[in-house]
N, C-alpha and C positions, 0 to 999 in steps of 0.2 A: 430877610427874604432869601428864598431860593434860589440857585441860578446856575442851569449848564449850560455848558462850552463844548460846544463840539469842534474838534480838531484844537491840537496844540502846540501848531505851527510859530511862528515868527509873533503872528497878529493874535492868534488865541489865547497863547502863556502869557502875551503882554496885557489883554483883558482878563482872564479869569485871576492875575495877581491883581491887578488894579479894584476888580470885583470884591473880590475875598479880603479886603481892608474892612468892608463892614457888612459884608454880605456870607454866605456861604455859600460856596460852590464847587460844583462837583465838573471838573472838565475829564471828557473820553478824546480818544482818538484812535487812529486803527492802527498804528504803530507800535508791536508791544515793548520795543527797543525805545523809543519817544518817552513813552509813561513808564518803564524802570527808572530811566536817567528822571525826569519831573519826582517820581519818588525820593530818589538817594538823594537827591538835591536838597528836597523837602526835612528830608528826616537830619540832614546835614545841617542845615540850619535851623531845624529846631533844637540842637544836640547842643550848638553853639549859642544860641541861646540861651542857654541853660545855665552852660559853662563859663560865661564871659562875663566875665563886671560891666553892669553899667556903668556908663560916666555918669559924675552927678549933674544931678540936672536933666538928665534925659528923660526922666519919666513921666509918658504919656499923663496930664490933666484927671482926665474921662477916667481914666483906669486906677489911675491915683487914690480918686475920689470914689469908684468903687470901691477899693481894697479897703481903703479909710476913711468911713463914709464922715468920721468925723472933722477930717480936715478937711480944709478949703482949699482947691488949688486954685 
């Protein structure tokens, strides 16, 4: 599903994170200071994601089982 946010105040960034678990979504806001920082954040931890070991055991079932449709989580 689709799904925008407008404004990404206190109450917005805490839904359109919560949204974007299984959703996509796209949040605005009129602050272009607000959405640089919501970017560098973003790209922050996707970067670290990247870079970081999992521990074992942590990986997502669903995702698991996509990657490898032949095992069973």
């Amino acid at each position: 599903m689709k799904i925008a946010v407008a404004g990404i105040g206190y109450v917005g960034l805490s839904n359109a994170v919560l949204l974007a678990q299984n959703n996509t979504v796209v949040a605005v806001d009129i602050s272009a200071e607000r959405v640089a920082l919501v970017r560098l954040r973003a790209a922050a931890a996707r970067l670290a994601r990247r870079l970081l070991p999992r521990p074992a055991g942590s990986e997502h079932p669903r995702r698991a089982a996509l990657e490898h449709p032949r095992r069973v989580a």
